[in-house]
C-alpha positions in Angstrom: -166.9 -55.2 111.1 -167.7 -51.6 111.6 -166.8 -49.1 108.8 -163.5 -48.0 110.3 -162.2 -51.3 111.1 -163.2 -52.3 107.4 -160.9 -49.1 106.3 -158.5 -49.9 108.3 -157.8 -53.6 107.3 -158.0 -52.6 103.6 -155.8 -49.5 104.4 -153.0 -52.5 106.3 -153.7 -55.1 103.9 -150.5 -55.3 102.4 -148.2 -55.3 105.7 -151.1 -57.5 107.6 -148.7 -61.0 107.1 -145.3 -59.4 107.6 -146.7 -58.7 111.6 -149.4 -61.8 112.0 -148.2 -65.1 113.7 -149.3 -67.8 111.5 -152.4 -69.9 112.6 -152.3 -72.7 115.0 -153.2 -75.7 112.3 -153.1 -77.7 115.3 -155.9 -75.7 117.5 -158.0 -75.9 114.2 -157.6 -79.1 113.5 -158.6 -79.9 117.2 -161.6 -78.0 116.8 -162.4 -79.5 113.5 -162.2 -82.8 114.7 -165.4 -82.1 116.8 -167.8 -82.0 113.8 -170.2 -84.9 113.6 -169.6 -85.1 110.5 -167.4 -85.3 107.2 -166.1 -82.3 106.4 -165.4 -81.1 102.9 -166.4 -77.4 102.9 -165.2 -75.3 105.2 -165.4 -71.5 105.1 -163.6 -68.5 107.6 -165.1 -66.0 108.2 -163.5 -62.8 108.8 -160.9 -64.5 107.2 -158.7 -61.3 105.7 -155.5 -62.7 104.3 -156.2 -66.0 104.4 -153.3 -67.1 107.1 -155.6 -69.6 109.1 -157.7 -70.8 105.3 -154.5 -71.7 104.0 -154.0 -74.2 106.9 -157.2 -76.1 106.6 -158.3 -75.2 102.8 -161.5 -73.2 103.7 -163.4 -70.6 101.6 -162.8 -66.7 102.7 -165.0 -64.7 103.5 -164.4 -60.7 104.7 -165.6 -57.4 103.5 -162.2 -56.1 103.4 -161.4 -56.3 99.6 -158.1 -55.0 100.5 -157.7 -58.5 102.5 -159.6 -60.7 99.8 -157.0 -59.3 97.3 -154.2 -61.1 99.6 -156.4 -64.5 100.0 -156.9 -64.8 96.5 -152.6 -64.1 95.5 -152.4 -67.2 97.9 -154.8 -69.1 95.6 -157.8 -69.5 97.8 -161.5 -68.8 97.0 -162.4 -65.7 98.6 -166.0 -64.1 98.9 -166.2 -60.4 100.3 -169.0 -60.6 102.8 -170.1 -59.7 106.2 -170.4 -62.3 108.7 -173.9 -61.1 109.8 -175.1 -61.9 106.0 -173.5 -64.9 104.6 -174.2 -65.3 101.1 -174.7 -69.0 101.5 -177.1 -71.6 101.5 -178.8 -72.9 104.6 -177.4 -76.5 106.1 -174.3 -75.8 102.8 -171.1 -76.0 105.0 -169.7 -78.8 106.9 -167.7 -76.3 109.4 -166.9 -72.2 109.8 -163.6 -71.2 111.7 -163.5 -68.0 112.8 -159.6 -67.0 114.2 -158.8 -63.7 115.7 -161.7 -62.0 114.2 -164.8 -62.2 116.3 -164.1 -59.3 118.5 -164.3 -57.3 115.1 -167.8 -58.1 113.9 -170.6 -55.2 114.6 -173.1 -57.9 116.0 -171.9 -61.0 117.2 -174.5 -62.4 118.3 -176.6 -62.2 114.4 -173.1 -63.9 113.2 -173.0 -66.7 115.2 -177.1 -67.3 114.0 -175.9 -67.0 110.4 -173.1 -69.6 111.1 -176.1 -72.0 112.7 -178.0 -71.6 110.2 -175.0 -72.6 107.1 -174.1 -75.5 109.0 -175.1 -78.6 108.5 -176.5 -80.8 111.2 -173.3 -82.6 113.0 -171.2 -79.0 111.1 -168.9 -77.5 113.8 -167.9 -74.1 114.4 -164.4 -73.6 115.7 -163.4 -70.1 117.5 -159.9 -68.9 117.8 -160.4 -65.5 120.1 -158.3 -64.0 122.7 -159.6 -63.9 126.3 -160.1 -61.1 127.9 -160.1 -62.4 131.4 -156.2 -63.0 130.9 -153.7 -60.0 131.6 -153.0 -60.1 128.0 -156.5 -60.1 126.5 -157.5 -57.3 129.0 -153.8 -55.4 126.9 -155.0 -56.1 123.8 -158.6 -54.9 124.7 -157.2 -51.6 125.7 -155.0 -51.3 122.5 -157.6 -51.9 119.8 -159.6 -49.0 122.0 -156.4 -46.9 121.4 -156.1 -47.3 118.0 -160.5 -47.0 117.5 -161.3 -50.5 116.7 -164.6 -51.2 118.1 -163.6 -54.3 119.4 -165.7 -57.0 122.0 -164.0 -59.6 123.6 -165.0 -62.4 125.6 -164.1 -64.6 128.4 -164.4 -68.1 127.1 -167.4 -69.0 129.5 -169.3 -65.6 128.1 -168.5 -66.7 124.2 -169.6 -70.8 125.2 -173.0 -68.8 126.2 -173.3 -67.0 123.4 -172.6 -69.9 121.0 -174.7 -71.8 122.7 -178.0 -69.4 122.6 -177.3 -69.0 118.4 -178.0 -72.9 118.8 -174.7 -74.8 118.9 -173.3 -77.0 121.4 -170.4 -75.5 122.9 -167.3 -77.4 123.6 -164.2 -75.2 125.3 -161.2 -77.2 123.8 -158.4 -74.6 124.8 -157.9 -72.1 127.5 -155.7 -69.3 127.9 -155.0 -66.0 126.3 -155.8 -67.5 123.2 -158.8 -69.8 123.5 -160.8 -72.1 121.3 -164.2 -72.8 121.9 -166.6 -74.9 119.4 -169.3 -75.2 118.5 -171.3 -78.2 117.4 -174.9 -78.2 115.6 -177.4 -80.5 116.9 
């Protein structure tokens, strides 16, 4: 995340559940199910509160410490990190979710090669994002500019691509406003 958004989820931290939706268990578990493999650790990235962690029991990860204070009152692991350095081992995580956080990260492209590089072969990466080729995603995109987030969003053939290029095999498993697209490692 850029520096302001950073500030700015630290500055919301304590109102950030009382105006999020809960996570879609069931879109996660979807995308989950792709892996290749067992999974037993899972980690979010981006994962502030910890609203979609709770659902699956995954590791957060976020440099908002204002956020990580919240996932760790919920009793969840937390890590405060940037998704363009993950403090973790290559090939040491069976799958990453990322939900409604992508569009934040400075460089999306380096974060989707750090997640490739965690995985472990058959590992599966599972993106909850909004599209912005829907009336509502193009709404949101022009209220995070309002409010000076420095967001990117992505249609879900534009996101497949880029998964796809940090190495993954991309699998679109929802369409729509909000989208999941996965990602499998080879």
């Amino acid at each position: 995340m850029n520096r302001w958004d950073v500030t700015a989820f630290d500055t919301f931290a304590p109102l950030y559940d009382l105006f999020m939706p809960p996570a879609d268990a069931l879109s996660l578990e979807k995308g989950l199910a792709c892996a290749d493999r067992d999974i037993d650790r899972i980690v979010e990235v981006g994962g502030g509160s910890g609203r979609a962690a709770r659902e699956v029991g995954a590791t957060v990860l976020d440099p908002a410490r204002g956020m990580l204070e919240r996932a760790h009152a919920k009793g969840l692991e937390t890590v405060q990190a940037s998704g363009t350095d993950l403090p973790l081992a290559t090939g040491s995580v069976d799958a990453v979710i990322i939900v409604d956080a992508l569009h934040h990260f400075p460089n999306h492209d380096r974060c989707l090669e750090e997640i490739a590089r965690v995985l472990a072969p058959g590992g599966v990466l599972v993106v909850r994002e909004f599209d912005r080729s829907t009336r509502r995603g193009r709404l949101l995109d022009m209220a995070e500019r309002v409010v000076a987030f420095d967001s990117t969003f992505y249609t879900a053939a534009e996101l497949g691509e880029r998964i796809e290029a940090a190495g993954l095999d991309p699998r679109p498993i929802e369409y729509g406003f909000e989208m999941t697209i996965v990602g499998v490692k080879e």
